[in-house]
TORFIRO-137693 format. One record per residue: x, y, z of N, C-alpha, C in turn; residue in one letter. Coordinates in steps of 0.02 Angstrom, whole numbers, padded with zeros to 5 digits, always signed. Layout:
XYZXYZXYZa
...
This chain:
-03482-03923+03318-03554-03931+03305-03583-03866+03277x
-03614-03885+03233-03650-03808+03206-03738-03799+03218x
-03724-03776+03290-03794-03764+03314-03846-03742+03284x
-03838-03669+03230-03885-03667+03197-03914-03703+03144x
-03897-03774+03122-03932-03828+03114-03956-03873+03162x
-03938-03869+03215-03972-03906+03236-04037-03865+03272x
-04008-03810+03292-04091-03763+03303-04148-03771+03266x
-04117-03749+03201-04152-03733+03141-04186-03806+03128x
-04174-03881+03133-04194-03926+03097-04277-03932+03170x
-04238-03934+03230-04298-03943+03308-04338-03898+03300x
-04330-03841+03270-04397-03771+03278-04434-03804+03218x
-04395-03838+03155-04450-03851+03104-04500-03917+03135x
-04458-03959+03172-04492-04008+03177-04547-03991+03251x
-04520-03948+03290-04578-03925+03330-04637-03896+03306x
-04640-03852+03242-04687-03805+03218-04726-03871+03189x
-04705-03923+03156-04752-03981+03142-04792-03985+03198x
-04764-04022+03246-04771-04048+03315-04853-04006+03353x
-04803-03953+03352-04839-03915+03407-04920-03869+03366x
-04912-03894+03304-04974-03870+03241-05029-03920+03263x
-04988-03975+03242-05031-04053+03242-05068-04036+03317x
-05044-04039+03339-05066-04041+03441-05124-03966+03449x
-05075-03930+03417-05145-03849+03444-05235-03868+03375x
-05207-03922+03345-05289-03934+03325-05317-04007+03331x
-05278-04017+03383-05310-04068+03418-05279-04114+03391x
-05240-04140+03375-05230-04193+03333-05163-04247+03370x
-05165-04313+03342-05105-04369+03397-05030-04356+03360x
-05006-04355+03406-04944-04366+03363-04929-04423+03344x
-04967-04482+03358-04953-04561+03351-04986-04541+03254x
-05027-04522+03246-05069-04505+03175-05026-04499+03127x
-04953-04443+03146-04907-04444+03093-04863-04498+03094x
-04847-04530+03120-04809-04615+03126-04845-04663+03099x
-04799-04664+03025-04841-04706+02969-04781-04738+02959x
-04758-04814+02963-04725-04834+02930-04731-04831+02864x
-04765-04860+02844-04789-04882+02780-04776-04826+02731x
-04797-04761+02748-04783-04695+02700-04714-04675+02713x
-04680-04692+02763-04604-04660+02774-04553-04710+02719x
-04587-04768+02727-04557-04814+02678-04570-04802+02603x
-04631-04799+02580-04630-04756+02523-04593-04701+02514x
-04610-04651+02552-04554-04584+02529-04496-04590+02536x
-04461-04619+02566-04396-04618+02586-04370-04695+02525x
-04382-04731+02522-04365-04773+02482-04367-04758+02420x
-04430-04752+02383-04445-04710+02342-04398-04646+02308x
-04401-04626+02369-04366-04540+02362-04263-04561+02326x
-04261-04607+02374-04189-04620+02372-04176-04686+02309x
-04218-04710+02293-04213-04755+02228-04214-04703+02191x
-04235-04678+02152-04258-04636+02105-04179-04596+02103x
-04161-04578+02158-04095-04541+02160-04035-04569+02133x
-04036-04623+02153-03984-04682+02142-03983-04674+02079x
-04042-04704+02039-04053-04722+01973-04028-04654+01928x
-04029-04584+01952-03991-04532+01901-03903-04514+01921x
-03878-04543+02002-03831-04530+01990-03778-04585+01997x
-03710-04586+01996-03661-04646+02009-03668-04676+02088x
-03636-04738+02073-03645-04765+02154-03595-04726+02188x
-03538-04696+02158-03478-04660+02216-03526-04585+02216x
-03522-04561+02171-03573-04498+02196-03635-04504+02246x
-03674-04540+02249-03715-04551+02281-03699-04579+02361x
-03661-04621+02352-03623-04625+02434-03582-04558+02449x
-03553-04513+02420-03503-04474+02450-03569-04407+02467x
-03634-04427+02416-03676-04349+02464-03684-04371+02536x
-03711-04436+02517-03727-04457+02604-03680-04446+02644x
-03605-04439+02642-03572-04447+02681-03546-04374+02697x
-03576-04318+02650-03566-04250+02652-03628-04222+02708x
-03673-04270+02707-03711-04248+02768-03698-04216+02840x
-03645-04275+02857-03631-04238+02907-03599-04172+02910x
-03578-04144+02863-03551-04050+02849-03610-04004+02883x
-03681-04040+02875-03710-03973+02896-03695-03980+02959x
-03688-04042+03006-03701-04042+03088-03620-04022+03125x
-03576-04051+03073-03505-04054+03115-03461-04016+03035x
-03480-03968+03028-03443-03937+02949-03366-03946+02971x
-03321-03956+02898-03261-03971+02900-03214-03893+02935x
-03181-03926+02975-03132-03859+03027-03121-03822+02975x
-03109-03756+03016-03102-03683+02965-03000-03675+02983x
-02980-03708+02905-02904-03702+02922-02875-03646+02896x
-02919-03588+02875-02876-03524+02866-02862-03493+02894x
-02861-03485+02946-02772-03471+02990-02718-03500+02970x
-02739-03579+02988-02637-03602+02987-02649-03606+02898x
-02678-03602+02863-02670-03597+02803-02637-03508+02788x
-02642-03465+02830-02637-03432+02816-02555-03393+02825x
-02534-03455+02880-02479-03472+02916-02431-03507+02875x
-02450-03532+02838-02411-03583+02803-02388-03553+02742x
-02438-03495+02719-02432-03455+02638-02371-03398+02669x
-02359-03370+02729-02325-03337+02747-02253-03385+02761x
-02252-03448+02776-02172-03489+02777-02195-03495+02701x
-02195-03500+02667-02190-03521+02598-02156-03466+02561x
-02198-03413+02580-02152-03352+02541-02081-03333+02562x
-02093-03345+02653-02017-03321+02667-01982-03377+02630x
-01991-03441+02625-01927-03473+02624-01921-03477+02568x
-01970-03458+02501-01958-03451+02419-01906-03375+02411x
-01918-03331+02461-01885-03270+02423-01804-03253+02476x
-01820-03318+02516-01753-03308+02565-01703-03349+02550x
-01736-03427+02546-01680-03481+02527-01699-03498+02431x
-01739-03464+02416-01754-03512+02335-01813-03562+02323x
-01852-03559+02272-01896-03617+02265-01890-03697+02309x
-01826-03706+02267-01793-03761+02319-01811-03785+02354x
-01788-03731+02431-01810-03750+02481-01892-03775+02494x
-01936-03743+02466-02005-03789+02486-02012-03862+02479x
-01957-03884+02450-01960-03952+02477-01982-03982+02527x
-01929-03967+02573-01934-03985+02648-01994-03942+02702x
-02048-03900+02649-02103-03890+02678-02154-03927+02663x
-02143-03938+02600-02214-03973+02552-02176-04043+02600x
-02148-04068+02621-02155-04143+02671-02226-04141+02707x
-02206-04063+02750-02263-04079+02824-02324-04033+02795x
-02344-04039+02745-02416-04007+02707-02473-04059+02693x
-02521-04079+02730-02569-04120+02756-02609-04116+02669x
-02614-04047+02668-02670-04056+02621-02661-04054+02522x
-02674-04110+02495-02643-04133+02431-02637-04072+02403x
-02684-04034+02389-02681-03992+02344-02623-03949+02360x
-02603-03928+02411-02574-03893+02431-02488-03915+02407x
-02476-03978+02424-02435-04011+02421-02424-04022+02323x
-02464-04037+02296-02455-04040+02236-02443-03961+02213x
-02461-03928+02232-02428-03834+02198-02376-03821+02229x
-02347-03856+02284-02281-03843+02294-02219-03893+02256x
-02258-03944+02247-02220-03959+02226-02205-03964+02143x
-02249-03921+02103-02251-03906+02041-02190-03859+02055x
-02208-03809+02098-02156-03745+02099-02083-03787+02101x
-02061-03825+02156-01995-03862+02155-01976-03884+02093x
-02030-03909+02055-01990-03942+01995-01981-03885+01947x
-02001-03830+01950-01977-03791+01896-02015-03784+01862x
-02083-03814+01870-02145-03817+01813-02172-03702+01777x
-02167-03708+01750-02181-03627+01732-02250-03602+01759x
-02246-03538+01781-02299-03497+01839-02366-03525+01796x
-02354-03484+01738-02426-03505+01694-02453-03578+01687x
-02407-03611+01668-02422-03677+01656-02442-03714+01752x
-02415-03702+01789-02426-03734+01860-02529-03679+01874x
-02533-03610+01847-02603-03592+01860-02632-03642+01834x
-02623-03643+01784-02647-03693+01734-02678-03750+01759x
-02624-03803+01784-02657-03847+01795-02678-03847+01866x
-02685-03807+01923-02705-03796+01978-02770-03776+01943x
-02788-03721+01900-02880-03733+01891-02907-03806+01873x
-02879-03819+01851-02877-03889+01821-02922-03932+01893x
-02875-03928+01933-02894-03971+01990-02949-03945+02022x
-02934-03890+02024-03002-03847+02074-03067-03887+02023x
-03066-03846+01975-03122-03867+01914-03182-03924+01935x
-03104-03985+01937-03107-04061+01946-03172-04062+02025x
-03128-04052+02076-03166-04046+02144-03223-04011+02153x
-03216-03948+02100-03288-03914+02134-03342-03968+02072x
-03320-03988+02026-03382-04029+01978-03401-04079+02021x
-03355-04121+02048-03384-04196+02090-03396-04178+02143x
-03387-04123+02191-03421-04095+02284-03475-04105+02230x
-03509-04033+02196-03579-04004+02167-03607-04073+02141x
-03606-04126+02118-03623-04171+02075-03645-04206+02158x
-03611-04206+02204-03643-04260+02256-03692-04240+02299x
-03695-04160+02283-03720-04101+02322-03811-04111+02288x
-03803-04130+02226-03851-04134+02175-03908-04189+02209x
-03857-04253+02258-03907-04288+02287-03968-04276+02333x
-03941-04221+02357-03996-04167+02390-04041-04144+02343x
-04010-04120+02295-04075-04047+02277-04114-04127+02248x
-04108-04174+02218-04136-04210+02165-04178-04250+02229x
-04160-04245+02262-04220-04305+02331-04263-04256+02343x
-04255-04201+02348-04309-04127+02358-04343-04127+02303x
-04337-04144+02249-04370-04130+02191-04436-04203+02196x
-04379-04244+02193-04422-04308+02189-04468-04335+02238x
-04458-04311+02311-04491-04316+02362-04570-04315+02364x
-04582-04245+02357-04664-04237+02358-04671-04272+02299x
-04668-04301+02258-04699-04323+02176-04710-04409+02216x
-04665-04443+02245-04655-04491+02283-04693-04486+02333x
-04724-04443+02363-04770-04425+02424-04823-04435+02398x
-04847-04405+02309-04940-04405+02290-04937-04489+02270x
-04866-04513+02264-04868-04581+02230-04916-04631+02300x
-04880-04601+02356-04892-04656+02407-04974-04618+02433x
-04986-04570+02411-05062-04537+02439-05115-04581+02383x
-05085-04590+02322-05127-04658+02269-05146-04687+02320x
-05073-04721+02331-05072-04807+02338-05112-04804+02423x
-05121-04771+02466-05168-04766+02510-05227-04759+02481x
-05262-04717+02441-05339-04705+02424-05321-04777+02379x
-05292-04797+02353-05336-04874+02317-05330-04932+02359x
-05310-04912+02426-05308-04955+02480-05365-04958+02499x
-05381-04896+02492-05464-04872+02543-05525-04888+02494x
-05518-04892+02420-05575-04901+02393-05577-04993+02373x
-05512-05021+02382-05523-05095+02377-05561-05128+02444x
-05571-05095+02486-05584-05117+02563-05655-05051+02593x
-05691-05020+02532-05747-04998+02546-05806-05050+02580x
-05804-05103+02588-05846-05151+02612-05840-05173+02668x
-05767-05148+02697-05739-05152+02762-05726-05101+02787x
-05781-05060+02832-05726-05005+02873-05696-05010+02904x
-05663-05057+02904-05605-05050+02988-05564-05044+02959x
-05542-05062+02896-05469-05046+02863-05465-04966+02811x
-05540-04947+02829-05527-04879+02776-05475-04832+02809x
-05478-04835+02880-05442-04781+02898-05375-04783+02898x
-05347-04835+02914-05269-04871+02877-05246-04822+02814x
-05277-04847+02771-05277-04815+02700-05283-04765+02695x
-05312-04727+02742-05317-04642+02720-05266-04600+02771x
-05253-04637+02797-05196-04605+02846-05122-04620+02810x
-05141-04653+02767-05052-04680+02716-05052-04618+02676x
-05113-04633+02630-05134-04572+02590-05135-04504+02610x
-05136-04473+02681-05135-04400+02689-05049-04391+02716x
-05029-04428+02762-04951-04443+02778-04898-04431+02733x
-04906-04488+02687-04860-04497+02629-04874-04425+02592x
-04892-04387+02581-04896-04332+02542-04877-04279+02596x
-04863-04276+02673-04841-04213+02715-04765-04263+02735x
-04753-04319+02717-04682-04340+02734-04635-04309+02667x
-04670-04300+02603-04641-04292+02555-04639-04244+02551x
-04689-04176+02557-04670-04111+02558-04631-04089+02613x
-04641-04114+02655-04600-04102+02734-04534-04118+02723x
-04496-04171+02691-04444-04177+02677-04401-04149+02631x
-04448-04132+02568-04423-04079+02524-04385-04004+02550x
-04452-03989+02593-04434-03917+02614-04389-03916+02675x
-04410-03959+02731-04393-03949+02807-04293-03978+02809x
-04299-04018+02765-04238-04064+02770-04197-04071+02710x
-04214-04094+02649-04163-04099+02573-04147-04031+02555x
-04183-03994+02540-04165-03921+02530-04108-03899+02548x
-04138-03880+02625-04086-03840+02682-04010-03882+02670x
-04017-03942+02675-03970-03985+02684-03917-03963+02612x
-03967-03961+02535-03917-03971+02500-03906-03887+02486x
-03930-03821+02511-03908-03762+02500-03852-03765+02555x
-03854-03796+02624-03783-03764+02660-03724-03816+02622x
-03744-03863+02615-03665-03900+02580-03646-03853+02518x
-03687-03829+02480-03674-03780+02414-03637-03721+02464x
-03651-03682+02523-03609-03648+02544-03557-03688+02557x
-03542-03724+02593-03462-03748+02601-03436-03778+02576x
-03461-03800+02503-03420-03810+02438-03395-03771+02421x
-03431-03699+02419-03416-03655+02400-03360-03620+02425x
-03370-03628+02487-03297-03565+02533-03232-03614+02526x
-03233-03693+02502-03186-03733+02490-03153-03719+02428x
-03188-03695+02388-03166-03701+02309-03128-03627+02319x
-03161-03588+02358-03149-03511+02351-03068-03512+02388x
-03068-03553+02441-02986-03560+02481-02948-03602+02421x
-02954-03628+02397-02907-03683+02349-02897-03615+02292x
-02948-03554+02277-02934-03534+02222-02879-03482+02242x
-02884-03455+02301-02854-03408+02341-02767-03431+02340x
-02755-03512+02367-02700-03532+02372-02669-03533+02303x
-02717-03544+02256-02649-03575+02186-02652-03483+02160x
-02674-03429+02203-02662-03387+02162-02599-03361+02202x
-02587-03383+02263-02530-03362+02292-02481-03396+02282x
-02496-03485+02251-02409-03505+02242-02427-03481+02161x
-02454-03458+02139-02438-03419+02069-02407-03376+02081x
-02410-03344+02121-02372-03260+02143-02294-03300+02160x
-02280-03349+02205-02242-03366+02229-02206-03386+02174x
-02226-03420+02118-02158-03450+02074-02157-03369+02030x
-02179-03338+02025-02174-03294+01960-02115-03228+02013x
-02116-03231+02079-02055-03208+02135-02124-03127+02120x
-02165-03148+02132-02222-03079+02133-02205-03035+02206x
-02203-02973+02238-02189-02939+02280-02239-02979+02349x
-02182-02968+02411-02235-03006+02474-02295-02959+02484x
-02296-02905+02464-02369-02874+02496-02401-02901+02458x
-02432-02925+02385-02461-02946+02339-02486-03008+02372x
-02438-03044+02416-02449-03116+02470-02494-03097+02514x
-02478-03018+02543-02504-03020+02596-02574-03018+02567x
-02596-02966+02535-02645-02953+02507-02717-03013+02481x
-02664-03081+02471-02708-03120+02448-02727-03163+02536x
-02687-03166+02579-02686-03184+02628-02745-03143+02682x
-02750-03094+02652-02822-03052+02692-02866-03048+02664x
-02875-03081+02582-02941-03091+02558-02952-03184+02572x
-02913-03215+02612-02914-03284+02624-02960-03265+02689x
-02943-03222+02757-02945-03214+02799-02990-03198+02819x
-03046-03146+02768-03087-03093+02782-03160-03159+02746x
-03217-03139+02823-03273-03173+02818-03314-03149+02758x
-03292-03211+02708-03347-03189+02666-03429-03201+02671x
C-alpha cells in the first residue's frame, strides 16, 4: 500500500470538508447527484471519444498503481543479471537457456533469448529499444487518460454550472425549485475543478513516475544483456547493476 496516497488524497478531501464546515456550511450541500453525474460522465465521455477503447480501459486499470504500485523487483532483478553473467562467461551463451525457462518477465526472457540464438549485440540493442519504445508509447498513451479528464473536467463543470442557472431561470416563477438549480450550478463547477486538481492530476503525474522508473529498469537490463552478448568485462555488469539499484 502506498500510504502517501492515501494520506495525501484524505488531507485533500478533509481541507474541502473541514473549509465547508469552518463557514458554516452542510456537508449534505456538496452531495449533488445530478452535478457528479455531469462531471464525471461528461468528464469520462469526452475521454473515451479522443482515446482507443484498450487504452482507455488499461488507464483505468493503471489506477490502482497509485494505491498498491507494482512490487519493486530490483533486487532479484538484480540477482538474476548477476546468474546471467556468471553462467554466459562460465558455461557460454548457451547455457542461458535453461535460465531464460524460469524468467517470469517477457522482456527479459525475449533478450535472453535473442542472446541464445546468436542474434548480433547491435542488432539484439536494436531491437530491445524497439520494445522499450513500444511500452513506454502505450503505458504514456493510457497515462494520457488522466491528464485529458483533468483538462476536460472543469470545462464539464461550467457546462453543468449552465445547465443549473437555466434550471433556475426556467422555474423563476417557482421558488422552491430555484435552489435545486443553483446548487447544481455552484457544485458542478467545485466537482470539476476539485477533480482536476485534488484527483486526475496527482493520479496521472505519479503513474508518469512509475512508468517512468519501469522504462528506466527495462533500459538498464537490455544494456546489460548488451554487455552480456558482446562478453563486455563483469565490473561493467556490476556497474550497471548499481545504477539499477541506486534510488533514483
Amino acid at each position: 500500500m502506498d500510504w502517501s496516497s492515501v494520506i495525501g488524497l484524505a488531507l485533500a478531501l478533509a481541507g474541502l470538508l473541514v473549509g465547508q464546515a469552518l463557514e458554516g456550511g452542510k456537508m449534505a450541500s456538496l452531495l449533488q447527484p445530478a452535478a457528479f453525474a455531469i462531471v464525471i460522465v461528461g468528464t469520462f465521455g469526452a475521454v473515451l471519444l479522443q482515446t482507443r477503447l484498450r487504452t482507455f480501459v488499461r488507464g483505468l486499470e493503471m489506477l490502482r498503481w497509485v494505491f498498491l504500485p507494482p512490487a519493486d523487483t530490483r533486487a532479484a532483478l538484480a540477482r538474476d543479471i548477476g546468474q546471467w553473467s556468471l553462467t554466459a562467461r562460465r558455461d557460454g551463451p548457451l547455457a542461458l537457456e535453461r535460465l531464460m525457462e524460469n524468467t517470469a518477465d517477457r522482456f527479459n526472457a525475449k533478450g535472453l533469448r535473442m542472446i541464445v540464438d546468436g542474434i548480433a549485440p547491435d542488432k539484439l540493442r536494436q531491437l530491445l529499444d524497439v520494445e522499450i519504445s513500444a511500452y513506454e508509447m502505450a503505458e504514456r498513451q493510457a497515462v494520457k487518460v488522466w491528464e485529458s479528464a483533468a483538462g476536460y473536467s472543469p470545462t464539464i463543470g461550467i457546462l453543468g454550472a449552465v445547465l443549473g442557472l437555466i434550471h433556475v431561470m426556467e422555474n423563476l416563477t417557482d421558488p422552491s425549485k430555484l435552489g435545486s438549480g443553483i446548487a447544481v450550478a455552484f457544485v458542478s463547477t467545485i466537482y470539476g475543478v476539485g477533480l482536476a486538481n485534488l484527483l486526475f492530476l496527482p493520479v496521472a503525474n505519479k503513474l508518469k513516475a512509475i512508468v517512468s522508473r519501469r522504462v528506466l529498469q527495462y533500459e538498464i537490463t537490455a544494456a546489460v544483456l548488451y554487455d552480456i552478448a558482446t562478453g563486455d568485462h563483469t565490473r561493467i555488469i556490476e556497474e550497471r547493476v548499481a545504477s539499477l539499484l541506486h534510488e533514483h
